[in-house]
Backbone as CSV, one residue per row, in Angstrom:
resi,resn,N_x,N_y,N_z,CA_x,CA_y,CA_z,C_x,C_y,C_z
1,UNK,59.076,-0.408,-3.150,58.009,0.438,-3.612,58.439,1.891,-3.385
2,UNK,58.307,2.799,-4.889,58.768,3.834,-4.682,57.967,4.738,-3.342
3,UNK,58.162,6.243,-2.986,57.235,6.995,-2.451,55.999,7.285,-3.503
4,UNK,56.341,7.444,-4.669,54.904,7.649,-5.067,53.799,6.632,-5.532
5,UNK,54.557,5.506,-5.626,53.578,4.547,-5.282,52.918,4.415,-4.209
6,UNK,53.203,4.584,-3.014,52.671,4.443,-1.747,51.452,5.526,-1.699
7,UNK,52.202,7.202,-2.098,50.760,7.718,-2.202,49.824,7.507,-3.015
8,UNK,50.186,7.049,-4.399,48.815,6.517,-5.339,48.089,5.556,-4.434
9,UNK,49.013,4.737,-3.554,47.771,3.786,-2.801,47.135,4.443,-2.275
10,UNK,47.544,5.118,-1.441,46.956,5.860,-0.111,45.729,6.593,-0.828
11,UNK,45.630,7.250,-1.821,45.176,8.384,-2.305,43.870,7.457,-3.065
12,UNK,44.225,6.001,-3.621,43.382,5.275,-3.954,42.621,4.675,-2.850
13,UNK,42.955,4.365,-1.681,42.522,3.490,-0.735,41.495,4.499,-0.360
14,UNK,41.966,5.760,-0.403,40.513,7.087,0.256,39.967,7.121,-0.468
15,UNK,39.980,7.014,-2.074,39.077,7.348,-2.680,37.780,5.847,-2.912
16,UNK,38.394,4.896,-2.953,37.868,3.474,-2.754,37.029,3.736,-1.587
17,UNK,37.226,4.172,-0.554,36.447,4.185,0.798,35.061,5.099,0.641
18,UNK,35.440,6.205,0.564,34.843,7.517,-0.263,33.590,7.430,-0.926
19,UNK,33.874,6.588,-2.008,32.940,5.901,-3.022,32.377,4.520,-2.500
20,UNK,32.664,3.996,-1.352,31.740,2.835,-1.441,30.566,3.531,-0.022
21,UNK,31.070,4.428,0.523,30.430,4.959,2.008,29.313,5.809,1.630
22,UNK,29.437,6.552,0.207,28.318,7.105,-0.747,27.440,6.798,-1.513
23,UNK,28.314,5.590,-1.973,27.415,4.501,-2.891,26.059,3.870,-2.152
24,UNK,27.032,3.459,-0.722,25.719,2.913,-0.130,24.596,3.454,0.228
25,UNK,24.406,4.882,0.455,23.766,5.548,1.177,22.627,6.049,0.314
26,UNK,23.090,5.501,-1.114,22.105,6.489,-2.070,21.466,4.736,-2.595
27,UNK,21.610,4.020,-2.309,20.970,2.765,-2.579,19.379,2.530,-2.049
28,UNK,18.656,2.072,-3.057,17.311,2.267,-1.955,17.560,0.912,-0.752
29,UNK,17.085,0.357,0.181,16.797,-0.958,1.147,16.156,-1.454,0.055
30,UNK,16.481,-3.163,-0.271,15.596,-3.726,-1.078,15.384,-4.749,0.313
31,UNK,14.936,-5.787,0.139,14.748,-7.101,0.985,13.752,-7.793,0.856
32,UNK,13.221,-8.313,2.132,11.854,-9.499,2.582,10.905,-8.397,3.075
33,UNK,9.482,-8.475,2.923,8.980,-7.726,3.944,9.082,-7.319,5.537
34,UNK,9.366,-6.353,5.971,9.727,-6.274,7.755,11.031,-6.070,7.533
35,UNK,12.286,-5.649,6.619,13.233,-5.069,6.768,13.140,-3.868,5.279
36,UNK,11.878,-3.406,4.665,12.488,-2.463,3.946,11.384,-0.957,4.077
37,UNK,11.548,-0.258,3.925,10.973,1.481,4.844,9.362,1.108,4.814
38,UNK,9.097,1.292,5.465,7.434,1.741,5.391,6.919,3.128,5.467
39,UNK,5.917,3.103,4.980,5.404,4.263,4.332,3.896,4.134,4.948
40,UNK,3.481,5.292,5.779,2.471,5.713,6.468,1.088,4.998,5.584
41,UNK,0.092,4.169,6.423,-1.101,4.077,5.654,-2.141,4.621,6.392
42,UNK,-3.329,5.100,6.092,-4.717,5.227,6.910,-5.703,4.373,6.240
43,UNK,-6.753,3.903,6.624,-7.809,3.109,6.461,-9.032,3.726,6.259
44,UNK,-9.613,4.390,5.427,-10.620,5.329,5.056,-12.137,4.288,5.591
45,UNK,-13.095,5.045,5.888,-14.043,5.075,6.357,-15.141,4.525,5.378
46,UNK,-14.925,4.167,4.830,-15.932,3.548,3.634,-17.412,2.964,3.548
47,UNK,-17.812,2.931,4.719,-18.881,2.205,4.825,-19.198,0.688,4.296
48,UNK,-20.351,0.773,3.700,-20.657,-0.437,3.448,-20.233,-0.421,1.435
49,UNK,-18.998,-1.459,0.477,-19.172,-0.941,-0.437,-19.453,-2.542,-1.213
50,UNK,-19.850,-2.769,-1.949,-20.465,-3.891,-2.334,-19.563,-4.191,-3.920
51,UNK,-18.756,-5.269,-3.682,-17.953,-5.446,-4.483,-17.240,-6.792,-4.603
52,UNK,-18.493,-7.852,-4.991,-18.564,-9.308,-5.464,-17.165,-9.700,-5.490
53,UNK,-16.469,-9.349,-6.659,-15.058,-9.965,-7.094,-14.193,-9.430,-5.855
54,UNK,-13.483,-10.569,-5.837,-12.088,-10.496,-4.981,-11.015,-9.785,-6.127
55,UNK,-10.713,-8.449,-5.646,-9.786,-7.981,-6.435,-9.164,-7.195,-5.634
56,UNK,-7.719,-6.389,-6.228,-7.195,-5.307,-5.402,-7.198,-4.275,-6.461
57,UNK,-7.112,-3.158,-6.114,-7.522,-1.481,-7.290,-6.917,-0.556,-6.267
58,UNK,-5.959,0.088,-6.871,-5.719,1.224,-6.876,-6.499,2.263,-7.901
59,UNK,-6.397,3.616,-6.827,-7.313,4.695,-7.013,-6.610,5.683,-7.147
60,UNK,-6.244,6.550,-8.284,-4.773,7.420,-8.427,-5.617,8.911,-8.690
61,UNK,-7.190,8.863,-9.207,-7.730,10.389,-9.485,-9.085,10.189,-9.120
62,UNK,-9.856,11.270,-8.927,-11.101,11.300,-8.095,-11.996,11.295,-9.375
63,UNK,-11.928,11.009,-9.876,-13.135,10.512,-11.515,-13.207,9.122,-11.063
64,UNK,-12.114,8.150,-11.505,-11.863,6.634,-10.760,-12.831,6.223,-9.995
65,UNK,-12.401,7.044,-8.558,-12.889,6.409,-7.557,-14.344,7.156,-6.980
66,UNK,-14.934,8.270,-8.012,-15.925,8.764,-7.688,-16.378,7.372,-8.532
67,UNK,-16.536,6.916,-9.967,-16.928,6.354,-10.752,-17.185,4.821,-10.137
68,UNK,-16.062,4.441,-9.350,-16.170,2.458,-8.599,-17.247,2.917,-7.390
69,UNK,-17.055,4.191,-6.841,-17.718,4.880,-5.567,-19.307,4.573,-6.045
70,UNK,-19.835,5.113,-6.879,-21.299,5.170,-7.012,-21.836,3.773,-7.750
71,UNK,-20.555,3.234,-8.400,-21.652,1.688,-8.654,-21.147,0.908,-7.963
72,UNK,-20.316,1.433,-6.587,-20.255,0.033,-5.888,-20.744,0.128,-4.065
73,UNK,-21.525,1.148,-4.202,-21.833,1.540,-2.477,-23.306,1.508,-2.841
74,UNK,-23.624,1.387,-1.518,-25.110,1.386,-0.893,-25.440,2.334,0.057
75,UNK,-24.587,3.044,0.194,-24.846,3.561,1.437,-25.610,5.224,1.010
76,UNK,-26.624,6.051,1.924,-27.670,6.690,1.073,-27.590,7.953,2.343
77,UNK,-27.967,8.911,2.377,-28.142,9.931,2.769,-29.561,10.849,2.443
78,UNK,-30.816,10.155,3.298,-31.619,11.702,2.712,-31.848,10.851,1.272
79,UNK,-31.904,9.856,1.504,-33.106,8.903,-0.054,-31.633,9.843,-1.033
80,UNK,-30.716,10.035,-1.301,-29.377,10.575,-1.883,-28.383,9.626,-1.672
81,UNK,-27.689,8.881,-2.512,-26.906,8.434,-2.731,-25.521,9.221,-1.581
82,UNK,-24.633,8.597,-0.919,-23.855,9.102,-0.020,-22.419,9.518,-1.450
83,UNK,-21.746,10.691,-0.680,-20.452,10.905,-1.534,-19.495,10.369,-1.304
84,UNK,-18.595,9.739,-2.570,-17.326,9.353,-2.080,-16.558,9.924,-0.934
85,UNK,-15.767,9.189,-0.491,-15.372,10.382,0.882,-13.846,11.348,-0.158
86,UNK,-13.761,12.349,0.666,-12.817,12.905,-0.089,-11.484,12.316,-0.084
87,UNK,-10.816,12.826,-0.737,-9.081,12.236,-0.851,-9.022,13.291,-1.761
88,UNK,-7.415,13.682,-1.307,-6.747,14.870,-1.977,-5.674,13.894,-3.147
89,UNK,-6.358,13.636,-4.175,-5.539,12.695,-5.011,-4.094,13.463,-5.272
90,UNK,-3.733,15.173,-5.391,-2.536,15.380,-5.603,-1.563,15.207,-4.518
91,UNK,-2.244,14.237,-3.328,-0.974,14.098,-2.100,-0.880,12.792,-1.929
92,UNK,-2.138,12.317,-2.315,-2.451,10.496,-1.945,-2.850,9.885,-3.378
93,UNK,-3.091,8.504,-2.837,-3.817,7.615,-4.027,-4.619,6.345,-2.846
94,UNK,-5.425,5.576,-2.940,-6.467,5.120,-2.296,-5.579,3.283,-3.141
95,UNK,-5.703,2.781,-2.386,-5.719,1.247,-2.662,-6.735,0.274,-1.389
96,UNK,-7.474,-0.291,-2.628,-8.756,-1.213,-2.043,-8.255,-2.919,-2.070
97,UNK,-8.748,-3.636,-1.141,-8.315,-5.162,-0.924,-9.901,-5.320,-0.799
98,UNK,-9.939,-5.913,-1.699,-11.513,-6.548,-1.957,-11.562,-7.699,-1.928
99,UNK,-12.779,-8.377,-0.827,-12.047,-10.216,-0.408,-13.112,-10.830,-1.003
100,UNK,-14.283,-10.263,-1.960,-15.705,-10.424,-2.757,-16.528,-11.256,-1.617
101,UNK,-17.257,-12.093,-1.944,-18.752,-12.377,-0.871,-18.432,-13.135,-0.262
102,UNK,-18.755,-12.806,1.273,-18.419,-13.900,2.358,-19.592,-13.767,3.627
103,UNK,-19.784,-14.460,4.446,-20.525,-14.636,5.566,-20.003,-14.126,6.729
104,UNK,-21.076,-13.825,7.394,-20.490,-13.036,8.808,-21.043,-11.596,9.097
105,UNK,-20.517,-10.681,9.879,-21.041,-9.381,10.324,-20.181,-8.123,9.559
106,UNK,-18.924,-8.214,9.406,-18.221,-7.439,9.173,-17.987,-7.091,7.754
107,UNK,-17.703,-5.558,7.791,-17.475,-5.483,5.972,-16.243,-4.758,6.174
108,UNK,-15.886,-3.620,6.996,-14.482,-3.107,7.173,-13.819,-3.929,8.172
109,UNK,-12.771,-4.394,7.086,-11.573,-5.181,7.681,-10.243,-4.440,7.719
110,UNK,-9.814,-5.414,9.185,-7.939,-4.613,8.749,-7.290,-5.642,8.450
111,UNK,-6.929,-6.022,7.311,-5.841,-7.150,6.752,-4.885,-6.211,6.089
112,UNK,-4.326,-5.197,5.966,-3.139,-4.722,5.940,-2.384,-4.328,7.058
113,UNK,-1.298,-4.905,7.230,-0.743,-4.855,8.272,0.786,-3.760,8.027
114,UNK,1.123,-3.690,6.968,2.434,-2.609,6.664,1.883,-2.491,5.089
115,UNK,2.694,-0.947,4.886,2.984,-0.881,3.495,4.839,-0.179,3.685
116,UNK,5.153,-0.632,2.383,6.796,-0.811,2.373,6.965,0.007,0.949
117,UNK,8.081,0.231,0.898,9.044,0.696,-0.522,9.866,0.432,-0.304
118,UNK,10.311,-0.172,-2.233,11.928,-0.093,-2.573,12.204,0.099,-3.623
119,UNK,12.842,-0.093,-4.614,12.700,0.144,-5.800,11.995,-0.457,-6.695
120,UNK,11.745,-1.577,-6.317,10.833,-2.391,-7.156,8.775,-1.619,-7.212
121,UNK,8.992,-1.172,-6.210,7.538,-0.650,-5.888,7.322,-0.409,-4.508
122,UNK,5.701,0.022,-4.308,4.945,-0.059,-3.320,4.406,-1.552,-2.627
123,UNK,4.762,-1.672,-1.867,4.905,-3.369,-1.133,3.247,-3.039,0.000
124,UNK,2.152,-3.498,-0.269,1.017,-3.803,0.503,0.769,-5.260,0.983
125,UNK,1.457,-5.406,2.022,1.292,-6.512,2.740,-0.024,-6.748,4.009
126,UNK,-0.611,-7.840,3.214,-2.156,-7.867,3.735,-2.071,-9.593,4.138
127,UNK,-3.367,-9.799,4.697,-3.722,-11.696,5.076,-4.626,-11.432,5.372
128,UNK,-5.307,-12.581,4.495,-6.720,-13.163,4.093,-7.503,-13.015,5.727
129,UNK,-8.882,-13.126,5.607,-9.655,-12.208,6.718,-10.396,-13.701,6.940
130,UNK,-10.462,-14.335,7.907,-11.143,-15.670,8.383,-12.461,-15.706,9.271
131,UNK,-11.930,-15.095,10.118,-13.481,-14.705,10.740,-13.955,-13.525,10.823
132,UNK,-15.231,-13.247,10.294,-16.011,-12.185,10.253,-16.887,-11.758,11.245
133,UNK,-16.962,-12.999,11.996,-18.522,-12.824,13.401,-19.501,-13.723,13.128
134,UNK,-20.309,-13.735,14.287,-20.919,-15.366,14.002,-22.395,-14.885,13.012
135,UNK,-22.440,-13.803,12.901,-23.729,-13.197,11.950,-23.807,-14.351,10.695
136,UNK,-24.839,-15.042,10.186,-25.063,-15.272,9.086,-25.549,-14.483,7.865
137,UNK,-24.641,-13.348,7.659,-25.204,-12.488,6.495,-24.443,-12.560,5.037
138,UNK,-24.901,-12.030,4.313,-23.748,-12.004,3.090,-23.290,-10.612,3.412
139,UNK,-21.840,-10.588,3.292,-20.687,-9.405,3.535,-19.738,-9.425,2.785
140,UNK,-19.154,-8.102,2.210,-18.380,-8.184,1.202,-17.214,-7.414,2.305
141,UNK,-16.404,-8.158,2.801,-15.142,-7.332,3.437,-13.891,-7.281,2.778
142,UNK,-14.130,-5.747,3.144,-13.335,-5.014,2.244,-11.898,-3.965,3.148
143,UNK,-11.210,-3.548,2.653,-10.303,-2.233,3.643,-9.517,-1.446,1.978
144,UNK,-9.871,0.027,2.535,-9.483,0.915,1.491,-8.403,1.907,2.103
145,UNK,-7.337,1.868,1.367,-6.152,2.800,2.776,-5.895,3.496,1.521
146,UNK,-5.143,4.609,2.652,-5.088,6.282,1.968,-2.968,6.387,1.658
147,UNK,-2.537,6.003,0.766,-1.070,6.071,1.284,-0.436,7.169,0.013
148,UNK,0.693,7.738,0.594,1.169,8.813,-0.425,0.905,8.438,-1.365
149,UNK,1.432,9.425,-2.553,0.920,9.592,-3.958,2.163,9.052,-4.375
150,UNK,2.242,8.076,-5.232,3.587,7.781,-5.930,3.626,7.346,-7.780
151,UNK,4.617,7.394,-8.062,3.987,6.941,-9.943,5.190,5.189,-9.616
152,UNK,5.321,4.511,-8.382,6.065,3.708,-8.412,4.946,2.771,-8.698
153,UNK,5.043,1.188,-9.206,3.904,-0.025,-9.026,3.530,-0.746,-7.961
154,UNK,2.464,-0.995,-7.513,1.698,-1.324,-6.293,1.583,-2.490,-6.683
155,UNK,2.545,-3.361,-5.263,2.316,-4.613,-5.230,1.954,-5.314,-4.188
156,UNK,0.745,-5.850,-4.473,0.075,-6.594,-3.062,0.779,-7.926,-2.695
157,UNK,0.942,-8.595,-1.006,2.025,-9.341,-0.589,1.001,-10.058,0.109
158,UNK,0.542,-10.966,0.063,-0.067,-11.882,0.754,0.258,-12.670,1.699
159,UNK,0.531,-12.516,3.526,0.847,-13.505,4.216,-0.339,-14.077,4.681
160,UNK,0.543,-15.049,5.774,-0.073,-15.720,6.666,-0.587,-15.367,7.895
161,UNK,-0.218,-14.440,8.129,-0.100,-13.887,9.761,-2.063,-14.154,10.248
């Protein structure tokens, strides 16, 4: 092997290295839930909001969620209907886990336990809410979290835990 073969290796072998030590770094983490980034949530204060169907909704502008806000709460101020609570929709977006009518005491639940990103989306990993309290009432438990603003797709993850 001539000398300048040896440096084309050499010169290839750095650049091979180079490019895979960069490559990786700009890759998002994909995976299972519990190995890919999480992303800060809060649990907004919602009171009591009355919302039959089991569904999940994201809330991306304050028309939205003023609009689900007043036909789906009870809660009153002064014989006045109470206000949505605020959210700064140009920093956040609001996602609701709605578990529709169930028995018991409780209506704010915590069944989200992480929220995640990767490229595929926003990863909301939640589990189903079993006991509510020994109250015999009808309760619609619900949890509404506050997490950055993103234009990625919100996907809810259902365990067991």
């Amino acid at each position: 092997m001539t000398r300048i073969h040896q440096f084309n290796l050499i010169y290839l072998s750095i650049f091979l290295l180079i490019y895979s030590v960069f490559s990786c770094r700009t890759r998002p983490l994909q995976g299972p839930p519990g190995l890919r980034p999480s992303l800060p949530f809060e649990t907004l204060d919602t009171g009591i909001l009355i919302n039959p169907a089991g569904e999940h909704l994201v809330f991306t502008d304050r028309k939205t969620w003023t609009e689900f806000w007043d036909s789906h709460t009870n809660a009153y101020i002064n014989d006045r209907r109470a206000p949505a609570p605020e959210v700064d929709f140009s920093r956040y977006m609001l996602v609701g886990i709605f578990f529709g009518q169930d028995s018991g005491c409780q209506t704010i639940v915590s069944s989200v336990s992480r929220v995640e990103t990767d490229s595929e989306g926003i990863h909301i990993i939640f589990h189903q809410i079993h006991n509510l309290g020994l109250c015999d009432m009808v309760v619609y438990p619900q949890q509404v979290i506050q997490i950055p603003r993103s234009a990625l797709p919100v996907l809810f993850e259902e365990t067991l835990d």
